[in-house]
C-alpha positions as CSV (number, residue, x, y, z in Angstrom):
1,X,43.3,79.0,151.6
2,X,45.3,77.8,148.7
3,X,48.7,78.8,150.7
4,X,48.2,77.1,153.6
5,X,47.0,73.9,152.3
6,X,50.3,74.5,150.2
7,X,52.6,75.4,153.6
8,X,50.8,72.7,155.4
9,X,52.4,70.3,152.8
10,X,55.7,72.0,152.7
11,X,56.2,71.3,156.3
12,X,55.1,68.0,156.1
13,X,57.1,66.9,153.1
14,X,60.1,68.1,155.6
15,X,58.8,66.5,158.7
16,X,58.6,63.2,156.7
17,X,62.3,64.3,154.9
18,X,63.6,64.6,158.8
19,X,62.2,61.6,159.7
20,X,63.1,59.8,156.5
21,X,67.1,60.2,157.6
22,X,66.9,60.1,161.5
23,X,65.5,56.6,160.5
24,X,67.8,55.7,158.1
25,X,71.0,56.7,161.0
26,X,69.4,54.6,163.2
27,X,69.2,51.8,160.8
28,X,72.6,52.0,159.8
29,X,73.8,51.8,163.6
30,X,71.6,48.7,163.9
31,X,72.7,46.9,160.3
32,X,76.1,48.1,160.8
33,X,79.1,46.2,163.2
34,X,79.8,49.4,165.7
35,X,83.4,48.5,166.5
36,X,85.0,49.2,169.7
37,X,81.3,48.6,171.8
38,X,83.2,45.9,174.2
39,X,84.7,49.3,175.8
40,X,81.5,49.8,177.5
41,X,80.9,48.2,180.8
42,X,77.6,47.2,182.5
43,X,78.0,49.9,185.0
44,X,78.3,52.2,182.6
45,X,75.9,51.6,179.9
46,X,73.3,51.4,183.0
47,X,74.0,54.7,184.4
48,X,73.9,56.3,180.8
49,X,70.7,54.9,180.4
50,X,69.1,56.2,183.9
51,X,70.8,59.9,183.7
52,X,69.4,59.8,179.5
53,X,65.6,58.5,181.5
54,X,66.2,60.7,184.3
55,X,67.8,64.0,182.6
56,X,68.2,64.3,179.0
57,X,64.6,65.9,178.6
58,X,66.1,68.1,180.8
59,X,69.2,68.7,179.5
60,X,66.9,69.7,176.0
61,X,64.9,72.1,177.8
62,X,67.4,74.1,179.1
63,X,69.9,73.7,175.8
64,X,70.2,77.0,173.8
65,X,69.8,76.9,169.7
66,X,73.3,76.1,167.8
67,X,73.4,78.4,164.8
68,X,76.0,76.8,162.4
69,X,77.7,79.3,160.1
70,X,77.4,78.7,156.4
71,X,79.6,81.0,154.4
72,X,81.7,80.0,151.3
73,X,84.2,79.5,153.3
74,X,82.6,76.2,155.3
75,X,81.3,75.2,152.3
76,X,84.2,74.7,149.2
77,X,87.9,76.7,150.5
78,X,87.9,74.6,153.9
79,X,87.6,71.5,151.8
80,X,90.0,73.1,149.7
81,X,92.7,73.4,152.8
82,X,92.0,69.9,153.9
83,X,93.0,68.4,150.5
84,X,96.0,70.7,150.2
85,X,97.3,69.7,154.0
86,X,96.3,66.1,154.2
87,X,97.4,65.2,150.7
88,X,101.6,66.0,151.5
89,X,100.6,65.0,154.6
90,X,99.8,60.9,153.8
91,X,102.9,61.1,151.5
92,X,105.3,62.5,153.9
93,X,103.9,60.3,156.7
94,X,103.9,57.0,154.6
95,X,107.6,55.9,155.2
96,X,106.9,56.7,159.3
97,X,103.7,54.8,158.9
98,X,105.0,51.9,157.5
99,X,107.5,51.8,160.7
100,X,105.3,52.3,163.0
101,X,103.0,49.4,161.6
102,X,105.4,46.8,161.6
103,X,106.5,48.1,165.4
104,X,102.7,47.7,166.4
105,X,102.5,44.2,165.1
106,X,105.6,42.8,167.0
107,X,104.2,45.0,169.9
108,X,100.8,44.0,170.1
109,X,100.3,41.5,167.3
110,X,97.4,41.5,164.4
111,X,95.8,43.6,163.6
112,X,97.4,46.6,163.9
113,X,94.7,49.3,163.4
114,X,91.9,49.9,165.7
115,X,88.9,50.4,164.1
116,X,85.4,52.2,165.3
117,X,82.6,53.4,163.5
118,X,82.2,57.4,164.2
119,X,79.7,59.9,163.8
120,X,80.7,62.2,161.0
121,X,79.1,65.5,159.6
122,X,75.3,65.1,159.0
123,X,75.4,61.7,161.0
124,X,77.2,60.1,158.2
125,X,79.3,57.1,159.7
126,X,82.9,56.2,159.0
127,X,85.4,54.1,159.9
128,X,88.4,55.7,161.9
129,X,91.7,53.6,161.5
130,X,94.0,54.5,164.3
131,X,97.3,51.8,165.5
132,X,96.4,50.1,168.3
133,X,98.4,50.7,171.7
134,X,96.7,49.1,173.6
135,X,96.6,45.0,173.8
136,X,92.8,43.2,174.2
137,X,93.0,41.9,177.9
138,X,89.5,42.0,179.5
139,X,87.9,40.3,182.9
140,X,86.6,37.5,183.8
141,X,83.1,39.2,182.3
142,X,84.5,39.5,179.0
143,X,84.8,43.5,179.1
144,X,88.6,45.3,178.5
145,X,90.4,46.0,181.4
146,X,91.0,49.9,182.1
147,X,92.6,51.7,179.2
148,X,95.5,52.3,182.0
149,X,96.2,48.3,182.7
150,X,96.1,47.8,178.8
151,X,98.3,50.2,177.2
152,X,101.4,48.9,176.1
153,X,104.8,51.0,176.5
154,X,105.5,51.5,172.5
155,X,102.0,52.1,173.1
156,X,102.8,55.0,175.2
157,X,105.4,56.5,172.9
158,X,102.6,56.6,170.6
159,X,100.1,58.4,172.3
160,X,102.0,60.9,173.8
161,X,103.7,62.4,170.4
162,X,100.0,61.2,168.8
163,X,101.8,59.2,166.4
164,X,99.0,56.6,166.9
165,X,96.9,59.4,165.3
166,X,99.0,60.1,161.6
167,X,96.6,58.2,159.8
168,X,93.7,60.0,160.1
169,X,95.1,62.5,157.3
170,X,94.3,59.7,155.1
171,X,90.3,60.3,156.9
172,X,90.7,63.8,156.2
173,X,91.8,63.7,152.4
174,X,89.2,61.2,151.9
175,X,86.4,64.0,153.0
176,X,85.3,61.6,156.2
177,X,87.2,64.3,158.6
178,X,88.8,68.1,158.4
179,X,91.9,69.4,160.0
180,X,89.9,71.5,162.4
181,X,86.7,70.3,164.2
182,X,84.9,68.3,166.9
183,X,86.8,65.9,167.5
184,X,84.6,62.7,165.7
185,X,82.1,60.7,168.2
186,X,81.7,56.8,168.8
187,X,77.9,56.1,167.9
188,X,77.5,55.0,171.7
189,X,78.3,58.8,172.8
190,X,76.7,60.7,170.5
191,X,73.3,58.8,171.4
192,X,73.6,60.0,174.7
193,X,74.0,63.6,174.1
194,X,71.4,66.6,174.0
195,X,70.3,68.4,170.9
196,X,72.7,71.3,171.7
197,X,75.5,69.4,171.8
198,X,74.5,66.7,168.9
199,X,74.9,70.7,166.6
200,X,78.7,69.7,166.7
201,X,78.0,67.4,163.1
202,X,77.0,70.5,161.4
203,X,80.3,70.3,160.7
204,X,82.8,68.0,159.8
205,X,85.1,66.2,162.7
206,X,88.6,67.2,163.1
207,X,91.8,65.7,164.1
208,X,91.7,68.3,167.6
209,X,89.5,71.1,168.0
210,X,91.5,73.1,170.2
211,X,89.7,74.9,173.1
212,X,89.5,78.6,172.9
213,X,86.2,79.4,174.8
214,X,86.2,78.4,178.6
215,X,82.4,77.8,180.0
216,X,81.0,78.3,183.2
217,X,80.0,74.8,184.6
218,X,79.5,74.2,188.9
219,X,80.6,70.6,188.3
220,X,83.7,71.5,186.6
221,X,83.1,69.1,183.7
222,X,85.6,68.3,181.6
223,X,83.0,67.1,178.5
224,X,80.8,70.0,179.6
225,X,83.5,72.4,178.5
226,X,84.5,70.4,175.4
227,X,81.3,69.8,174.1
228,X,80.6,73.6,174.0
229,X,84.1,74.7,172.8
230,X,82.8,72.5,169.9
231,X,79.4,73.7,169.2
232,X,81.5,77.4,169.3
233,X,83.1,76.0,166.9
234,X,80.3,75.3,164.8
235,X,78.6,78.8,165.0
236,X,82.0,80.5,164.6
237,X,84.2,78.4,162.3
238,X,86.2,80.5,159.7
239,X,89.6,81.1,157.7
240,X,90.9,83.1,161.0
241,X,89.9,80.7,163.4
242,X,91.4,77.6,161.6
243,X,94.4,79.3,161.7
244,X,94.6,79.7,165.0
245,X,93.4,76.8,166.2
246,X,96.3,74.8,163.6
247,X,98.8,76.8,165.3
248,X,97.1,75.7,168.8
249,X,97.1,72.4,166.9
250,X,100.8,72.3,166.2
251,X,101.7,73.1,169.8
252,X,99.5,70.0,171.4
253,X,101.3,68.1,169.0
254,X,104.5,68.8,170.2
255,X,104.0,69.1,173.9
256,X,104.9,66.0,175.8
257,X,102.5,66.9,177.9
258,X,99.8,66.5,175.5
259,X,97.9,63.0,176.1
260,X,100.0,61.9,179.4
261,X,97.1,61.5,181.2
262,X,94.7,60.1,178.2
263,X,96.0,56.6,178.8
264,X,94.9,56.8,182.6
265,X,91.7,54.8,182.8
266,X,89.9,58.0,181.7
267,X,86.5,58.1,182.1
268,X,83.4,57.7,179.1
269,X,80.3,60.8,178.7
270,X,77.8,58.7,180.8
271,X,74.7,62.1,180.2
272,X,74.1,64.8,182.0
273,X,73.3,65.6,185.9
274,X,70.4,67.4,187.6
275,X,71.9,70.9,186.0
276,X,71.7,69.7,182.7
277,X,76.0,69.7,182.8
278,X,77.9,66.6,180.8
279,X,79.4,64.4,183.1
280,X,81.4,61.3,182.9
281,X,80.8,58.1,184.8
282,X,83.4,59.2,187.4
283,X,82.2,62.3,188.2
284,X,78.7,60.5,187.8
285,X,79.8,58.6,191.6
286,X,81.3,61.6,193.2
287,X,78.4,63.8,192.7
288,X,75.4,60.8,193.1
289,X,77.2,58.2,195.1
290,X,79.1,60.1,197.8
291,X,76.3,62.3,198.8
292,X,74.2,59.2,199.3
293,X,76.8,58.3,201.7
């Protein structure tokens, strides 16, 4: 009798624990200025809200359990290759950084950095710092114009050798990000996700989480298939697989290829359709709105 009065108390100790910090996240969204939340449109924020009514529960049902892997290696040598990495890193960079500040300010004016409020490990918030490319033009509603009619042509330059992107080493040396991991999520995404795919904080976020594992998805879904290379991640991260994902890491980097299309008027994660698949708002209209046709 004793022992279950004394389990009974254990578990709720850690209910109230759980709840103690999923309330304390959601105060810290509210309290704190989430930067960047003028790139959401009307359209958008409505159709996130009635695919997270109509299939997040859904979407939770159906999700598999994320095991994240704890080993020694996750918890002190990783940390250990960050600072070892990142620290040359923000010194060999800071001449180049310097450069490209002062280029950004005659390009697009002050400030120079973009700022927005991420999701890190744990759903502990940070600041990212990135330079801006893009300039602030927005409608007559008061929302930015496409990412693809506001990108500017050093802007460009930027993105595609993702120079705009050097100073996150400085996130990474501080302990906010790793080299390897998901990459790290604006509030306003992560709030739309499913429990499966929320498993990718287990871990801290990375500059690029290269993808390695290719999932099956009818829709084709480009956030489908990056959200679970990420919770792979999570449940398979080690020494190995940080190498090979640096090396992947290193070859992004140096493709011109890499982000030609990122400045294109892509698409935000909007939820998930009928299958329970992560969709963005464009494939949102060519699976709802074109059948309705």
């Amino acid at each position: 009798m004793e022992a279950t009065v004394m389990n009974d108390h254990c578990d709720n100790t850690e209910n109230k624990s759980a709840f103690a910090n999923r309330v304390s996240f959601e105060r810290k969204i509210e309290t704190r200025k989430i930067e960047g939340n003028d790139l959401v449109s009307c359209e958008e924020e409505f159709v996130a809200k009635l695919l997270r009514i109509k299939n997040l529960d859904y979407a939770n049902s159906i999700a598999e359990e994320v095991s994240p892997r704890n080993t020694i290696y996750t918890r002190v040598v990783k940390r250990c290759l960050d600072i070892l990495i990142s620290l040359p890193a923000c010194i060999v960079f800071l001449p180049l950084n310097i450069v490209f500040g002062i280029c950004t300010f005659f390009d697009v004016g002050n400030p120079i950095f973009y700022r927005q409020t991420r999701v890190g490990k744990d759903e502990r918030l940070f600041t990212m710092v990135k330079f801006r490319s893009m300039n602030e033009k927005k409608d007559a509603n008061g929302v930015l114009l496409p990412a693809a009619q506001r990108v500017t042509k050093f802007g460009k330059i930027m993105r595609k050798f993702s120079l705009d992107e050097l100073l996150n080493f400085w996130s990474v040396l501080k302990g906010d990000m790793s080299i390897i991991g998901p990459r790290p999520m604006p509030v306003f995404i992560y709030e739309r996700m499913n429990k499966r795919h929320k498993k990718c904080i287990s871990v801290k976020p990375g500059l690029e989480c290269p993808r390695v594992v290719s999932v099956e998805c009818k829709n084709g879904s480009m956030y489908q298939n990056s959200y679970e290379n990420a919770v792979w991640y999570v449940e398979n991260v080690s020494f190995m697989t940080d190498i090979k994902m640096l090396f992947l890491l290193v070859k992004m980097a140096c493709s011109l290829h890499r982000r030609s299309g990122q400045a294109q008027g892509a698409s935000y994660f909007v939820g998930y359709d009928d299958e329970g698949c992560a969709i963005s708002l464009r494939r949102y209209k060519e699976i709802y709105m074109d059948n309705s046709v």
